[in-house]
MDAnalysis code that builds the backbone (N, CA, C; Angstrom):
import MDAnalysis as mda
import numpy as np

u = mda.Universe.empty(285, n_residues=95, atom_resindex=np.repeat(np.arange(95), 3), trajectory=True)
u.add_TopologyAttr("name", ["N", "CA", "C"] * 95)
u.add_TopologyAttr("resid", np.arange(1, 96))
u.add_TopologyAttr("resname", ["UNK", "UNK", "UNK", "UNK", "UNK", "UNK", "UNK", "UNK", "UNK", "UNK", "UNK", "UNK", "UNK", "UNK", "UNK", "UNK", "UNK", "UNK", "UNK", "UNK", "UNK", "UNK", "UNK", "UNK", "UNK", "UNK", "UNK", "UNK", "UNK", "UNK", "UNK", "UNK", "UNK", "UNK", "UNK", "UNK", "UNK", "UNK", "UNK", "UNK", "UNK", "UNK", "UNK", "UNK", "UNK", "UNK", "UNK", "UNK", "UNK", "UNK", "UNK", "UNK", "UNK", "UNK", "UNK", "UNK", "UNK", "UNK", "UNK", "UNK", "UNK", "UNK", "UNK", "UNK", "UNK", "UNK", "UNK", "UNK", "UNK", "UNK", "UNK", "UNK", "UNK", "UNK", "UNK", "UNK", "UNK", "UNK", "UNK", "UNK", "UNK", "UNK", "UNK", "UNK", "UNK", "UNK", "UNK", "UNK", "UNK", "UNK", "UNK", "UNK", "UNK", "UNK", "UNK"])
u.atoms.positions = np.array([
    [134.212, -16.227, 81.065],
    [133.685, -15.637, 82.276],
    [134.206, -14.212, 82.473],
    [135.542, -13.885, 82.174],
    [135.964, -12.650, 82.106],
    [135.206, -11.357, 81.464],
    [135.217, -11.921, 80.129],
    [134.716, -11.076, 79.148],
    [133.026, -10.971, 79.453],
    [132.027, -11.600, 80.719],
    [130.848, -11.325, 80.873],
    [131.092, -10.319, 82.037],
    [131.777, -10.533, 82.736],
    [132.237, -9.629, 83.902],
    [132.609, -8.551, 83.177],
    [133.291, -8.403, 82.452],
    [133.562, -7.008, 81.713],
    [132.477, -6.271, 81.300],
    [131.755, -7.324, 80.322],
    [130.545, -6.606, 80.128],
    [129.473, -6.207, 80.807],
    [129.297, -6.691, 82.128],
    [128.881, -6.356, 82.828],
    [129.298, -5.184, 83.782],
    [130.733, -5.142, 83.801],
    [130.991, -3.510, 84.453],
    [130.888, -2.582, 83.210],
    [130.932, -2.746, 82.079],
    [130.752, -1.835, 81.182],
    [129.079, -1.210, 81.223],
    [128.411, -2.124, 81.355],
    [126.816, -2.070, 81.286],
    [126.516, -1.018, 82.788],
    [127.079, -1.525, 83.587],
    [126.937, -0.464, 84.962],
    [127.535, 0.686, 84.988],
    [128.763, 0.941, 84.059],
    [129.511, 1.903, 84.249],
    [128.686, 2.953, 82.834],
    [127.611, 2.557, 82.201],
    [127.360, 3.090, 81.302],
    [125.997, 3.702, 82.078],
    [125.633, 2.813, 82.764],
    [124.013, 3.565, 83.421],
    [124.154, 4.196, 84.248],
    [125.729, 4.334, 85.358],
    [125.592, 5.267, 86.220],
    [125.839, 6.570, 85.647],
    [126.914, 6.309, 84.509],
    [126.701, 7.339, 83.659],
    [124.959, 8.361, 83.338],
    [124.341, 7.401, 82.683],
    [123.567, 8.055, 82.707],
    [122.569, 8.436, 83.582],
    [122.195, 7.684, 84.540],
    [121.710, 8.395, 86.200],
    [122.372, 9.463, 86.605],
    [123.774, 9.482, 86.560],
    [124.178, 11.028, 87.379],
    [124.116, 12.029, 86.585],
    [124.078, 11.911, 85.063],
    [124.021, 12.968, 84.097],
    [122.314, 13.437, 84.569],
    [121.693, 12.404, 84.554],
    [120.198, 12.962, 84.913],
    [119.857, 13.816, 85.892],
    [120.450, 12.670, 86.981],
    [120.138, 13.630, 88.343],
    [120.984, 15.137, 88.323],
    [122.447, 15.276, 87.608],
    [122.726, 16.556, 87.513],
    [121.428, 17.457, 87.334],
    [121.390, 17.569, 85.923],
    [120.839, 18.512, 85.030],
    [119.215, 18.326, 85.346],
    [118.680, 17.609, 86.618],
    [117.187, 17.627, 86.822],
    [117.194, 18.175, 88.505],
    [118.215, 18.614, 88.903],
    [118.928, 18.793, 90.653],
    [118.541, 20.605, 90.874],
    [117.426, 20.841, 91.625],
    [116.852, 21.780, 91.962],
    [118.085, 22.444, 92.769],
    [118.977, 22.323, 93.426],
    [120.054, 22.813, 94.359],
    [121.235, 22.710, 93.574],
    [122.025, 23.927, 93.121],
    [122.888, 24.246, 92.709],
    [124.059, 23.288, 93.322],
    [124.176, 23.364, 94.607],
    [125.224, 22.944, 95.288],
    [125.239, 20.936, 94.685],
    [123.970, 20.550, 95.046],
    [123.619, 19.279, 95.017],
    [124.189, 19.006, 93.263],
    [124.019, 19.799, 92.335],
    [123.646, 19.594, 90.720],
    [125.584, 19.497, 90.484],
    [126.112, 20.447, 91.393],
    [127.689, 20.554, 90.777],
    [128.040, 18.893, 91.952],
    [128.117, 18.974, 92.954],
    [128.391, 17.581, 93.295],
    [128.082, 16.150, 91.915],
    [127.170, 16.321, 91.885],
    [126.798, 15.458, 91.082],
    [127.269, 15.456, 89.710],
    [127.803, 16.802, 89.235],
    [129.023, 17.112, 87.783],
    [130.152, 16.299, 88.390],
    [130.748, 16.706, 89.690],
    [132.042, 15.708, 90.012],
    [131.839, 13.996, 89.819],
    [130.769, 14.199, 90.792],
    [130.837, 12.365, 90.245],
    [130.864, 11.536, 88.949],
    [129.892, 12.908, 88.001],
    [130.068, 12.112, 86.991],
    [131.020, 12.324, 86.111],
    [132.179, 13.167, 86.489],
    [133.655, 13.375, 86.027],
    [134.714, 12.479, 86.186],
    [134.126, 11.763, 87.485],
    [135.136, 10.863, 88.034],
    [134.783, 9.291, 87.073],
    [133.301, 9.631, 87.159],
    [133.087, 8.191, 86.616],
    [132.828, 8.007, 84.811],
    [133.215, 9.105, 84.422],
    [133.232, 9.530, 83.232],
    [135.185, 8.954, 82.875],
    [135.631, 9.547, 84.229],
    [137.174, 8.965, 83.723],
    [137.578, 7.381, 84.152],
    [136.583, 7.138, 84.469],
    [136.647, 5.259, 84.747],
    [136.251, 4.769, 83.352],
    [135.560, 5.436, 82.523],
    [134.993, 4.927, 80.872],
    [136.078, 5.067, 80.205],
    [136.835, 6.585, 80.637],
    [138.035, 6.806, 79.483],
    [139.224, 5.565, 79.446],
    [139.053, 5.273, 80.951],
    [140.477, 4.349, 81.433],
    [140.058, 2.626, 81.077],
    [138.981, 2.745, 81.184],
    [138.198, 1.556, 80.582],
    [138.005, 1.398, 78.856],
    [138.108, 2.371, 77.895],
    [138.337, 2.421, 76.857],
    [139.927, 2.213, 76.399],
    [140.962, 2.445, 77.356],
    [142.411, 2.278, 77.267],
    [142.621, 4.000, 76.667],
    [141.974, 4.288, 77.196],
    [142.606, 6.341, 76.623],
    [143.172, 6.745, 78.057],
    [144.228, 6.468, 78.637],
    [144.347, 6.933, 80.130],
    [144.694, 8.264, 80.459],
    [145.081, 8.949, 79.097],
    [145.366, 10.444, 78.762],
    [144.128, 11.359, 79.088],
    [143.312, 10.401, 78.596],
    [141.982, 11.146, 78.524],
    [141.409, 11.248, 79.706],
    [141.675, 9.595, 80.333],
    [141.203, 9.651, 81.878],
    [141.791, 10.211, 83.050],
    [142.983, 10.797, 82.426],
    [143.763, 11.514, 83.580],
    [143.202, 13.039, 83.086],
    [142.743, 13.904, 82.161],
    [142.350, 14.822, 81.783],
    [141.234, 15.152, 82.215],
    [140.368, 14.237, 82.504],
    [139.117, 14.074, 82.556],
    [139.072, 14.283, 84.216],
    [139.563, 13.875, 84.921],
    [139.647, 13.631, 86.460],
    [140.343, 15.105, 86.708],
    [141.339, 15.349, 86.474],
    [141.972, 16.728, 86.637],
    [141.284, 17.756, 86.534],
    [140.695, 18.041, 85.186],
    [140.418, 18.983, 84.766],
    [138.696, 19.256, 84.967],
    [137.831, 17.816, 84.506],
    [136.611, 17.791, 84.458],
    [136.010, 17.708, 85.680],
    [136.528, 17.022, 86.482],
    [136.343, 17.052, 87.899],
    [136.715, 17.623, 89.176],
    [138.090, 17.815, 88.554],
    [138.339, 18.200, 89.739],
    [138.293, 19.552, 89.909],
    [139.256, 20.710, 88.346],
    [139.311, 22.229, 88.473],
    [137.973, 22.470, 88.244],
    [137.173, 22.028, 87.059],
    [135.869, 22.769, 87.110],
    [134.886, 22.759, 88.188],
    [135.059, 21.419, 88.863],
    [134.141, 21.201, 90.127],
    [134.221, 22.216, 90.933],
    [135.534, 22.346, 91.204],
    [136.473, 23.248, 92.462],
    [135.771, 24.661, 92.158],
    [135.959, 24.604, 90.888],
    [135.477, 26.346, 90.315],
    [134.049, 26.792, 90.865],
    [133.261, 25.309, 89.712],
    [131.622, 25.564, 90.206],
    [130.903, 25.563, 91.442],
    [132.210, 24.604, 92.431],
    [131.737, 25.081, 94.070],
    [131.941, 26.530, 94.499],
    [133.188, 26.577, 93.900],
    [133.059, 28.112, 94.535],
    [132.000, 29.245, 94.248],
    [131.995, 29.088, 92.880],
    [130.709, 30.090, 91.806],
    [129.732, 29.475, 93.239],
    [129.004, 28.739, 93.412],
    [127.869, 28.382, 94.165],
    [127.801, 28.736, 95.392],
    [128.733, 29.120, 96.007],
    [129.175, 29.254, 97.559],
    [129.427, 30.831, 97.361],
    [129.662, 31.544, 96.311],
    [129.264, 33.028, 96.064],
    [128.297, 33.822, 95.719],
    [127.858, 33.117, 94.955],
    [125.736, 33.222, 94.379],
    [125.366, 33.082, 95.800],
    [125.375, 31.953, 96.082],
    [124.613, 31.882, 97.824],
    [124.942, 33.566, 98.620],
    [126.196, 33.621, 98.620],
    [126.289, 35.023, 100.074],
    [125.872, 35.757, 99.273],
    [125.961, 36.158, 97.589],
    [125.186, 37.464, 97.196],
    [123.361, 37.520, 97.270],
    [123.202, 36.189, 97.215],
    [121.570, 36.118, 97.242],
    [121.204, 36.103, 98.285],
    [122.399, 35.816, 99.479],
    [121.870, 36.584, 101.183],
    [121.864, 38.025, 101.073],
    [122.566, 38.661, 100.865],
    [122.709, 39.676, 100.369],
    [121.862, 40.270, 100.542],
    [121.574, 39.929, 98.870],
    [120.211, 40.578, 98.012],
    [119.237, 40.671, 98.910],
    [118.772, 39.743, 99.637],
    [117.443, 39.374, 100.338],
    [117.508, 39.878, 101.561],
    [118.805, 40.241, 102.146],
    [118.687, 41.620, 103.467],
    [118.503, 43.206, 102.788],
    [118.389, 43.189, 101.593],
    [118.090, 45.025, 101.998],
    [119.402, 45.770, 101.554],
    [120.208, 45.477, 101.666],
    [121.727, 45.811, 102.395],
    [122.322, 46.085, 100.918],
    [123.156, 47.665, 100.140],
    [123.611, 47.410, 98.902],
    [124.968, 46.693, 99.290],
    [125.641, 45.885, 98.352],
    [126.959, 45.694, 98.328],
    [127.794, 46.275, 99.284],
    [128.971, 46.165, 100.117],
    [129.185, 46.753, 101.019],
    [129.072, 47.765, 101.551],
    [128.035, 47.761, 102.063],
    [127.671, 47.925, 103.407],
    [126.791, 47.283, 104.563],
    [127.738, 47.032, 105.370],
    [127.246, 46.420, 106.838],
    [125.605, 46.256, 106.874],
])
Protein backbone atom coordinates (compact mmCIF):
# COMPACT_ATOMS: atom_id res chain seq x y z
CA UNK A 1 0.00 0.00 0.00
CA UNK A 2 2.92 2.29 0.63
CA UNK A 3 4.73 1.85 -2.43
CA UNK A 4 1.11 2.72 -4.47
CA UNK A 5 0.86 5.84 -2.44
CA UNK A 6 4.28 6.67 -3.46
CA UNK A 7 3.58 6.11 -6.77
CA UNK A 8 0.96 7.92 -6.77
CA UNK A 9 2.58 11.15 -5.30
CA UNK A 10 5.26 10.60 -7.77
CA UNK A 11 2.63 10.52 -10.70
CA UNK A 12 1.14 13.98 -9.29
CA UNK A 13 4.30 15.44 -8.49
CA UNK A 14 5.36 14.71 -12.11
CA UNK A 15 2.16 16.38 -13.80
CA UNK A 16 2.17 19.38 -11.74
CA UNK A 17 5.44 19.54 -12.93
CA UNK A 18 4.41 19.61 -16.12
CA UNK A 19 1.21 21.96 -15.89
CA UNK A 20 3.24 24.75 -14.30
CA UNK A 21 6.10 24.40 -16.80
CA UNK A 22 3.20 24.93 -19.36
CA UNK A 23 1.32 27.48 -17.89
CA UNK A 24 4.81 29.33 -17.33
CA UNK A 25 6.10 29.49 -20.78
CA UNK A 26 2.29 29.88 -22.39
CA UNK A 27 1.51 33.04 -19.48
CA UNK A 28 0.78 36.26 -21.50
CA UNK A 29 1.75 38.45 -18.13
CA UNK A 30 5.22 38.60 -17.28
CA UNK A 31 4.46 39.02 -13.67
CA UNK A 32 1.92 35.92 -13.75
CA UNK A 33 4.79 33.66 -16.05
CA UNK A 34 7.72 34.41 -13.21
CA UNK A 35 5.20 33.46 -10.31
CA UNK A 36 4.61 30.47 -11.93
CA UNK A 37 8.84 29.85 -12.48
CA UNK A 38 8.67 29.97 -8.47
CA UNK A 39 6.22 27.41 -8.10
CA UNK A 40 7.66 25.31 -10.29
CA UNK A 41 11.10 25.72 -8.43
CA UNK A 42 9.60 24.84 -5.35
CA UNK A 43 7.97 21.87 -6.73
CA UNK A 44 10.80 20.97 -8.83
CA UNK A 45 12.69 20.75 -5.29
CA UNK A 46 10.00 18.35 -3.86
CA UNK A 47 11.25 15.84 -7.02
CA UNK A 48 14.89 16.50 -6.03
CA UNK A 49 14.05 15.61 -2.25
CA UNK A 50 11.86 12.88 -3.47
CA UNK A 51 14.69 11.40 -5.58
CA UNK A 52 16.91 11.47 -2.14
CA UNK A 53 19.33 14.38 -3.76
CA UNK A 54 18.49 16.89 -0.81
CA UNK A 55 21.61 18.92 -1.97
CA UNK A 56 19.97 19.40 -4.99
CA UNK A 57 16.69 20.16 -3.34
CA UNK A 58 18.08 22.63 -1.13
CA UNK A 59 19.86 24.28 -4.33
CA UNK A 60 17.01 24.18 -6.20
CA UNK A 61 14.69 26.09 -3.62
CA UNK A 62 17.47 28.67 -2.82
CA UNK A 63 18.72 29.43 -5.79
CA UNK A 64 15.98 28.34 -8.50
CA UNK A 65 13.31 29.76 -6.68
CA UNK A 66 13.93 31.74 -4.59
CA UNK A 67 17.20 34.25 -5.91
CA UNK A 68 16.16 33.94 -9.49
CA UNK A 69 12.46 34.46 -8.73
CA UNK A 70 13.40 37.45 -6.44
CA UNK A 71 15.57 38.72 -9.43
CA UNK A 72 12.86 38.08 -12.21
CA UNK A 73 10.28 39.95 -9.97
CA UNK A 74 12.23 42.66 -9.78
CA UNK A 75 13.39 42.70 -13.72
CA UNK A 76 9.34 42.74 -14.11
CA UNK A 77 8.43 45.41 -11.66
CA UNK A 78 11.18 47.59 -13.70
CA UNK A 79 10.12 46.82 -17.39
CA UNK A 80 6.64 47.76 -16.02
CA UNK A 81 7.73 51.60 -14.68
CA UNK A 82 9.98 51.91 -17.89
CA UNK A 83 7.07 50.90 -20.21
CA UNK A 84 5.00 53.58 -18.12
CA UNK A 85 7.47 55.60 -18.98
CA UNK A 86 7.81 54.99 -22.46
CA UNK A 87 4.06 55.41 -23.00
CA UNK A 88 3.91 59.05 -21.22
CA UNK A 89 6.04 60.96 -23.66
CA UNK A 90 8.43 61.77 -20.89
CA UNK A 91 12.54 61.00 -21.78
CA UNK A 92 14.20 59.22 -18.85
CA UNK A 93 14.39 61.62 -16.11
CA UNK A 94 12.49 63.99 -16.48
CA UNK A 95 9.37 64.79 -14.52
Amino acid sequence: MTTTLLAAFDILLSLTLLALAAAALTSAEPRRAVILFIAFGLVLALVWARLRAPDLALAEAAIGAGLSGALLLAATRRAKAHTKEGASGSPEGQP
